[in-house]
C-alpha positions as CSV (number, residue, x, y, z in Angstrom):
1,X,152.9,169.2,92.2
2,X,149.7,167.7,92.8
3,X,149.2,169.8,96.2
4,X,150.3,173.2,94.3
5,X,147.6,172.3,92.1
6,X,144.8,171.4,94.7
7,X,145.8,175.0,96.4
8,X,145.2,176.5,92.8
9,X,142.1,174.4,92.4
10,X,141.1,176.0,96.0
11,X,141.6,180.1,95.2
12,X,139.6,179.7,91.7
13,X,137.0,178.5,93.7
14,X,137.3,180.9,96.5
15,X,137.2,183.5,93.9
16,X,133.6,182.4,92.4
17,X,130.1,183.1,93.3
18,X,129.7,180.0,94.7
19,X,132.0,180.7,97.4
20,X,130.8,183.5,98.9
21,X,126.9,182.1,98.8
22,X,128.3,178.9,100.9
23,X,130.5,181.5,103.4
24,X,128.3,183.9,104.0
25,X,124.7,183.5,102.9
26,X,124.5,179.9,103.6
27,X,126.3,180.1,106.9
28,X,124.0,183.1,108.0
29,X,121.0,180.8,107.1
30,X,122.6,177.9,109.4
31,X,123.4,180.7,112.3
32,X,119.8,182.5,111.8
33,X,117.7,178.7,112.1
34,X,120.0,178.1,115.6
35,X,118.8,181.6,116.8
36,X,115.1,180.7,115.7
37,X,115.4,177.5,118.1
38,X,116.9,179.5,121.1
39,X,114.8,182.1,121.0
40,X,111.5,179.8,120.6
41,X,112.9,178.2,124.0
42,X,113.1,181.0,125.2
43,X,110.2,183.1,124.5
44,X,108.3,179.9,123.4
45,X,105.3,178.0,125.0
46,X,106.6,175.5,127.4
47,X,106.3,171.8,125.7
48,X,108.0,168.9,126.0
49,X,109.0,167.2,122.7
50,X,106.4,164.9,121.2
51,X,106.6,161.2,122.1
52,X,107.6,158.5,119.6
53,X,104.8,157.0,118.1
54,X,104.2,153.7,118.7
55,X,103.8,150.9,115.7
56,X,100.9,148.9,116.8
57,X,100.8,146.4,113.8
58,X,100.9,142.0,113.6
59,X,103.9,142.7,111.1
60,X,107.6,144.1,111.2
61,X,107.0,147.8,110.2
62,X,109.2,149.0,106.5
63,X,110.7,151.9,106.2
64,X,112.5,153.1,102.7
65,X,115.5,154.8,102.9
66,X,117.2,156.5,99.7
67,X,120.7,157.7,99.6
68,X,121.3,154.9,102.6
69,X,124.8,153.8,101.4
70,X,126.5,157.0,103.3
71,X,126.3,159.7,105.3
72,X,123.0,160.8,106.9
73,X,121.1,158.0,105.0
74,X,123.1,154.9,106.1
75,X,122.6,156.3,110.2
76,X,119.0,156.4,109.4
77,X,119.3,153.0,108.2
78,X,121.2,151.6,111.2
79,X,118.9,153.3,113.8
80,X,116.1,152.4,112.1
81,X,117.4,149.1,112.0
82,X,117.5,148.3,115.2
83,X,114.4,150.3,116.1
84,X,112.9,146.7,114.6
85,X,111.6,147.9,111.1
86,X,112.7,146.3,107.9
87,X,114.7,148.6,106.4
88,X,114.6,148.8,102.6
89,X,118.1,150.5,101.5
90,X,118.3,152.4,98.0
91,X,121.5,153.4,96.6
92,X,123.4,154.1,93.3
93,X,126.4,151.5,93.7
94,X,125.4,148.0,94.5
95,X,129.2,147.8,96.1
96,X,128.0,150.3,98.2
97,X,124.7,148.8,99.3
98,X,126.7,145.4,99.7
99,X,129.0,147.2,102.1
100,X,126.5,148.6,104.0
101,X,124.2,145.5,104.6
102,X,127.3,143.8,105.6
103,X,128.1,146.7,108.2
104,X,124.2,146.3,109.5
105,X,124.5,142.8,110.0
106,X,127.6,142.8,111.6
107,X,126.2,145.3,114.5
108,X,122.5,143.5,114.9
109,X,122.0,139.9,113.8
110,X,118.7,140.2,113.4
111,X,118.3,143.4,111.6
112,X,116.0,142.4,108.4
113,X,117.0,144.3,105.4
114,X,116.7,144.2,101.1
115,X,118.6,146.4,99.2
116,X,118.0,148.3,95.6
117,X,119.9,150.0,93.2
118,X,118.4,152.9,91.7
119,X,119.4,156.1,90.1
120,X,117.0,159.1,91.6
121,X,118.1,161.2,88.3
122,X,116.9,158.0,86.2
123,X,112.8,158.2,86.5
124,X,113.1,155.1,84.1
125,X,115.5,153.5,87.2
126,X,112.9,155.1,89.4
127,X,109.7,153.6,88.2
128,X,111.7,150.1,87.9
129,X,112.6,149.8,91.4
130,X,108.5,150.7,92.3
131,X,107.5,147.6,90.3
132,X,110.6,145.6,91.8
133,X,109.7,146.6,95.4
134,X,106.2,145.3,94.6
135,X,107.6,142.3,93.7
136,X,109.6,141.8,96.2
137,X,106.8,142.1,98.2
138,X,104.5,139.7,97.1
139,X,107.1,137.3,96.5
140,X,108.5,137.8,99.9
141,X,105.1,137.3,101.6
142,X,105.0,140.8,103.3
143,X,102.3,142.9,103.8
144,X,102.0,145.4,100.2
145,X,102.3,148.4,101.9
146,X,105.3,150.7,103.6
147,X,105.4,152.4,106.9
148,X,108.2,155.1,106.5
149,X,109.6,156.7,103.4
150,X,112.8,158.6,104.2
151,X,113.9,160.9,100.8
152,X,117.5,161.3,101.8
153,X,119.3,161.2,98.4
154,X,121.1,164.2,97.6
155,X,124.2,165.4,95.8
156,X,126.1,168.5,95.6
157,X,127.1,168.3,91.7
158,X,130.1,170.9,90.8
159,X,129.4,170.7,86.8
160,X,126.7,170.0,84.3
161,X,125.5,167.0,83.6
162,X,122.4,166.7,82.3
163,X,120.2,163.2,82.7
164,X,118.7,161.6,79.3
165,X,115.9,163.6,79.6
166,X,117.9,166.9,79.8
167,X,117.5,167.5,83.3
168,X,120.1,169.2,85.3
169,X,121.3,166.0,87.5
170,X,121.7,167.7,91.1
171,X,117.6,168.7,90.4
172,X,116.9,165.8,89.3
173,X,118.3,163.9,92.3
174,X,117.4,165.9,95.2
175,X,114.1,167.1,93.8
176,X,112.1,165.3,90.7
177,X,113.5,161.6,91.7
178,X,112.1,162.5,95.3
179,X,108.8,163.7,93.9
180,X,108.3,161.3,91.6
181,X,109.6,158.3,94.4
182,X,106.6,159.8,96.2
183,X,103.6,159.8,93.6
184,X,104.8,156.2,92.7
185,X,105.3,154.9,96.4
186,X,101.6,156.9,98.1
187,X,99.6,153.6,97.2
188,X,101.9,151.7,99.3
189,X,101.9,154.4,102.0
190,X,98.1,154.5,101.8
191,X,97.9,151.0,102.1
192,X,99.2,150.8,105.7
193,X,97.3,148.8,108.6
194,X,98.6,151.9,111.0
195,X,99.1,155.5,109.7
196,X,102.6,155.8,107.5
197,X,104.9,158.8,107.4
198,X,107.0,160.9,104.0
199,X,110.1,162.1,105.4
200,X,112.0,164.7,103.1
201,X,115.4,165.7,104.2
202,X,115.9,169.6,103.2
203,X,118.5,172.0,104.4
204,X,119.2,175.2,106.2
205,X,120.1,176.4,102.6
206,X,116.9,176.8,101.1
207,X,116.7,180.1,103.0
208,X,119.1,182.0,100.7
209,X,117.0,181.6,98.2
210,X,114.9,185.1,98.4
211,X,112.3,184.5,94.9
212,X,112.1,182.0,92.6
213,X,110.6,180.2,89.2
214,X,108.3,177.1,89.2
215,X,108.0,176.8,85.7
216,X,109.0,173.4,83.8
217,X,112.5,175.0,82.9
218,X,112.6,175.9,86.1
219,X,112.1,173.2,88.2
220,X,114.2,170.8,85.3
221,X,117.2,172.7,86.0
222,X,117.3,174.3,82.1
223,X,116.9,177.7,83.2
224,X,120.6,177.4,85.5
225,X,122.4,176.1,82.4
226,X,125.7,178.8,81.9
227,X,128.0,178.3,79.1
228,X,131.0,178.8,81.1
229,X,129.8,178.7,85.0
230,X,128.1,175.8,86.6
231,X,126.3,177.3,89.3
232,X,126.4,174.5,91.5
233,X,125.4,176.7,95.1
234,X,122.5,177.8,93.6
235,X,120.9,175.0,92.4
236,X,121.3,173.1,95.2
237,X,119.7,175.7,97.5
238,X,116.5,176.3,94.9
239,X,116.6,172.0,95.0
240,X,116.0,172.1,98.9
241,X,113.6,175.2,98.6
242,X,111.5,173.0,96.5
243,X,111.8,169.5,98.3
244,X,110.5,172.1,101.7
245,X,107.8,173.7,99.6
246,X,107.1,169.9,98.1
247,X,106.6,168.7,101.7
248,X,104.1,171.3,102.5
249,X,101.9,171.2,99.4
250,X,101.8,167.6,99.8
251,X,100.2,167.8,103.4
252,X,97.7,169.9,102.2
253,X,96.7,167.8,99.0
254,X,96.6,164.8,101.5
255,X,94.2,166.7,104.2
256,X,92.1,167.1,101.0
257,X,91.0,164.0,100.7
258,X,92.4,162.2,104.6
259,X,91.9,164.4,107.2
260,X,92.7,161.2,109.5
261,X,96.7,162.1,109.2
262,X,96.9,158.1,108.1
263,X,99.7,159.4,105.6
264,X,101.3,162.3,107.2
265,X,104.2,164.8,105.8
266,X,107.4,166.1,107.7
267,X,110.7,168.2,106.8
268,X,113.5,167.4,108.5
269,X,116.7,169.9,108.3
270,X,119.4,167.8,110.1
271,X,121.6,170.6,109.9
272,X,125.5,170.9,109.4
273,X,126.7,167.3,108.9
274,X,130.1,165.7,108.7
275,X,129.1,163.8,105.5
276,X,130.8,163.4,101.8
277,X,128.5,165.5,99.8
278,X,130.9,168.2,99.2
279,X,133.3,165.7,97.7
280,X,133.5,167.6,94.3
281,X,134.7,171.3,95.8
282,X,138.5,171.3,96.0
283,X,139.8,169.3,99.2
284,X,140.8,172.5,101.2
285,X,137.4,173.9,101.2
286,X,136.4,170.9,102.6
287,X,138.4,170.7,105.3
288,X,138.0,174.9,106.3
289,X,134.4,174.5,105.9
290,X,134.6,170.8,108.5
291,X,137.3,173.0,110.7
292,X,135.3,176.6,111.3
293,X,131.9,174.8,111.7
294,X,133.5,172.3,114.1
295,X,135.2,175.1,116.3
296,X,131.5,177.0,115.7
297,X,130.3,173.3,117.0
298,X,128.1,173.7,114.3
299,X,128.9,170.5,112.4
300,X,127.4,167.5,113.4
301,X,128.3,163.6,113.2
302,X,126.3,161.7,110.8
303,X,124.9,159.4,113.3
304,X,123.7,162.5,115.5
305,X,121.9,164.1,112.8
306,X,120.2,160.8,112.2
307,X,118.3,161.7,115.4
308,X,116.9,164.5,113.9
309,X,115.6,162.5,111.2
310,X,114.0,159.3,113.5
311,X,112.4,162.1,115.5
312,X,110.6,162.8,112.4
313,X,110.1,159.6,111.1
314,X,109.0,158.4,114.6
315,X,106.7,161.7,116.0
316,X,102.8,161.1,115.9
317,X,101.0,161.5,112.9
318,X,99.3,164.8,113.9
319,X,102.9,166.9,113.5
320,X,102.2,166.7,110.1
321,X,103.1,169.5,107.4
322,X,105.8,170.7,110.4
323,X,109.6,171.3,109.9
324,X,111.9,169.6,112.4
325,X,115.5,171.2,113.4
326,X,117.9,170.8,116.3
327,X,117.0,167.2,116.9
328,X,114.7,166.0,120.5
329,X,111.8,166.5,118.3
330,X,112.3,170.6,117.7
331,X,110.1,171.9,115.0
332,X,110.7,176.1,113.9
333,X,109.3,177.9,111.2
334,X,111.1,177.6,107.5
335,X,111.4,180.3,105.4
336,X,108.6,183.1,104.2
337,X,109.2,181.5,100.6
338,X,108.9,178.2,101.6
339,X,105.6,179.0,103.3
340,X,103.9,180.5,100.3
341,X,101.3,178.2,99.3
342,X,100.8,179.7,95.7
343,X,104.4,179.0,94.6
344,X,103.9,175.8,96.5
345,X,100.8,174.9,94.6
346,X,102.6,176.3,91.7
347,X,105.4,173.8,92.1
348,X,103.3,171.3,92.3
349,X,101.2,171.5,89.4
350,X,104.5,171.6,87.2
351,X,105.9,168.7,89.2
352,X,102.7,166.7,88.1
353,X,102.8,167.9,84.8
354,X,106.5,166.9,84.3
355,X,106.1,163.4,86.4
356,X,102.8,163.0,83.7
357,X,105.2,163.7,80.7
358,X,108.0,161.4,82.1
359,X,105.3,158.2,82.3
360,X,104.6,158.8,79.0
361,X,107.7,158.5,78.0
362,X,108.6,155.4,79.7
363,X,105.5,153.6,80.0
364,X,105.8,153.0,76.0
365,X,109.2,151.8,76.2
366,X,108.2,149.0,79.4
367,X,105.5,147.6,77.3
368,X,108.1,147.1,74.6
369,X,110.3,145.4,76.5
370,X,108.1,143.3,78.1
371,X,106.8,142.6,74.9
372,X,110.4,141.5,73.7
């Protein structure tokens, strides 16, 4: 009974929209981004792929990681781990983090680690774990200031549900936590004795996304709302579409004012990975989506595509504002969208606006209860 209805659960879906946008237009996007690395090895300048960069400090470097109790995020966290820096983990489920500082430990003894839970969606949970990771480091006699800042968290949501502030939760988590994560972390970033690094992890995806809206209900997610459809495919492509054009616009606002590259920018697209974000789409398009990208060898391990990502984290500060696929360091061009600085400059200045609005909101309610 229960596999007649997962089969049932599996042809509605395969009849939807959302579907044919993952089989056809985000596969061609995966496909076209491979060709775009080929060719530039091809037809390309000759270069080898930029060193590591080297962490010439008197202290253990920190890196914070979100998303780092699965998938993608938790590799990172592991190599990163025992590359020697501290390694900060944020996750939703304190079980979670648990398990995973456990599974650290257990492979390097002397990894150094501190874990937080926070809810991206939440910007009150958000703006808690700044002043906690503050704390934490004053208290814990560490130098006030962080190296690396990975923005992994991301979910693939297959029905509404909006956050207390009426955000759509899948924007809210891949895109405004991220943002806002950012604004309230850059002190810390700017802060560092050596020069410190944003890592955003985006995705192949964004490229089916051919024009878009950067207004307030835009970027909230209120403008996708359907009565009847949830239209999960394309919210999470416009989420990485903005998290790209996020990246971008924040190199440029940084070279405004630090032309030094001390805080630098990067995308990183890891690609096709073997990870439990499509938990909520019926179990059989899970396993034909793992099964024809494997036999493409498409799909990647988790702890490969982490490679993609320390390559990032790891290249020398002048690659900023570039937009790394394929792993060993590869950079290609994202697409034309994502390269428009007006829409970029647009989302940004509605970003602001909203991340302005949401410490208005919440500032109020922390004096209150500090007052209490």
């Amino acid at each position: 009974m229960m596999q007649m209805e997962n089969l049932k659960e599996a042809l509605r879906f395969i009849c939807s929209s959302d579907f044919w946008r993952m089989a056809l237009f985000w596969n061609t996007a995966l496909v076209y981004s491979y060709f775009q690395l080929h060719k530039r090895r091809i037809f390309g300048p000759k270069s080898s792929p930029c060193s590591n960069h080297s962490w010439n400090t008197s202290h253990r470097p920190l890196c914070v990681i979100t998303g780092a109790t699965s998938g993608l995020g938790k590799a990172t966290a592991f190599a990163l781990s025992r590359k020697g820096f501290y390694v900060v983990l944020v996750g939703r489920s304190s079980q979670l983090l648990s398990k995973t500082l456990s599974e650290i430990k257990k492979q390097n003894e002397d990894a150094q680690l501190k874990a937080f839970q926070v809810d991206l969606s939440s910007f009150q949970s958000v703006f808690k774990f700044k002043d906690s990771l503050e704390q934490w480091l004053l208290e814990s006699d560490l130098h006030s200031s962080i190296q690396i800042l990975v923005n992994n968290a991301g979910i693939m949501a297959t029905s509404s549900r909006p956050t207390i502030q009426g955000f759509d939760r899948m924007i809210a988590t891949n895109y405004v936590g991220a943002f806002s994560l950012t604004k309230l972390l850059l002190p810390l970033l700017r802060n560092s004795p050596v020069p410190s690094r944003v890592v955003n992890v985006t995705s192949f995806t964004h490229r089916s996304v051919f024009a878009a809206r950067f207004d307030k209900d835009s970027v909230t997610g209120v403008n996708f709302s359907r009565p009847n459809k949830y239209p999960c495919t394309r919210i999470y492509q416009y989420s990485k579409l903005c998290i790209l054009l996020f990246s971008y616009e924040l190199h440029r606002q940084l070279r405004l004012t630090d032309d030094s590259h001390h805080v630098s920018v990067v995308a990183v697209d890891p690609g096709a990975v073997e990870t439990n974000i499509m938990h909520e789409l019926p179990s059989y398009i899970q396993v034909m989506a793992f099964i024809s990208l494997k036999i493409l060898r498409l799909m990647q391990s988790s702890e490969d595509a982490a490679e993609s990502v320390i390559d990032a984290a790891l290249a020398p500060p002048e690659v900023s504002g570039k937009y790394y696929f394929g792993g060993r360091g590869r950079t290609i061009e994202s697409s034309a969208i994502s390269r428009d600085p007006k829409l970029a400059k647009e989302l940004w200045d509605t970003s602001c606006h909203i991340y302005d609005e949401l410490q208005v909101i919440w500032k109020p309610n922390k004096w209150a209860e500090d007052y209490k």
